[in-house]
N, C-alpha and C positions, 0 to 999 in steps of 0.2 A: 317160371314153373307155375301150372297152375294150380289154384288153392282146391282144397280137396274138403275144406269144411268150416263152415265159419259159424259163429253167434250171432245171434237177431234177437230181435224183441220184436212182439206184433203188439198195437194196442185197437181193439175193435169194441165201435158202440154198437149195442144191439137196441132195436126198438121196445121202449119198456111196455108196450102192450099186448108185449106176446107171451105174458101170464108166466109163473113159474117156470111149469114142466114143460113147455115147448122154450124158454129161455134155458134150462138147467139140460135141454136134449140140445141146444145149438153151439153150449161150451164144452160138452162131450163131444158133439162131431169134430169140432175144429179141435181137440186136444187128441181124440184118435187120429186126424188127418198129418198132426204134426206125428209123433210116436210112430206111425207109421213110415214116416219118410226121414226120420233124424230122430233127436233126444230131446225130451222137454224137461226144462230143466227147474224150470216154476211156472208158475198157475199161477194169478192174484188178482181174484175176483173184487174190484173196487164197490161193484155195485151200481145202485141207481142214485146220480148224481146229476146236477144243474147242466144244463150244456151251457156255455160261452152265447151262442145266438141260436136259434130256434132253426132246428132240420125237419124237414117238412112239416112245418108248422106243431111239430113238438120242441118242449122247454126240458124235459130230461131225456137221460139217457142208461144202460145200462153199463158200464165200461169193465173191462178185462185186458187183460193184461198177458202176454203168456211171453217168458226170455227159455231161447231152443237154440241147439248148433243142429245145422244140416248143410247137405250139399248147396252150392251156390245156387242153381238153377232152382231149388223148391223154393223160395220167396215170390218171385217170379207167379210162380203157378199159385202160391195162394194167395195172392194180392189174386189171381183173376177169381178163386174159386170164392173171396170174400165180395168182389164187387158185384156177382152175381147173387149171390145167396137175399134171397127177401127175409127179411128184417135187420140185416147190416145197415147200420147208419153210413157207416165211416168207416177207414180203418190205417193204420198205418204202421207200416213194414220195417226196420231201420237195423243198419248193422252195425255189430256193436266191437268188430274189428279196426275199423276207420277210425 
């Protein structure tokens, strides 16, 4: 049968030089883009923290956090719509039914 709606966790760094309000407008998009397509079920904005080793030659990062159930296939789409987005460092999609 197939599954009809599962729980995920995203965790995405955003580049810390993109100033407040264009960082605090790119954790509202990605929180309307989940809300829209499934349930978000927490938000937890870590902040700006050390990275591990240097992404494009920055040493921090902004890090977020958001745990969501949605259809299978929207992970999928927002792994692409993260890889695109300029000022995404990183990002990482994982489910949390497995």
């Amino acid at each position: 049968m197939a599954k009809l709606s599962g729980n995920y966790e995203v965790v995405y760094i955003l580049d810390p030089n993109l100033g407040e309000e264009n960082t605090a407008a790119m954790v509202a998009k990605f929180k309307t883009l989940v809300e829209n397509n499934g349930t978000l079920a927490e938000i937890d904005e870590w902040g700006k923290r050390r990275l591990a080793y240097p992404i494009n030659d920055l040493n921090d990062g902004y890090y977020v956090l958001m745990t969501f159930s949605a259809k299978p296939e929207f992970p999928r789409e927002l792994d692409r719509i993260l890889r695109i987005t300029d000022g995404v460092m990183r990002s990482l999609i994982v489910s949390k039914d497995e």
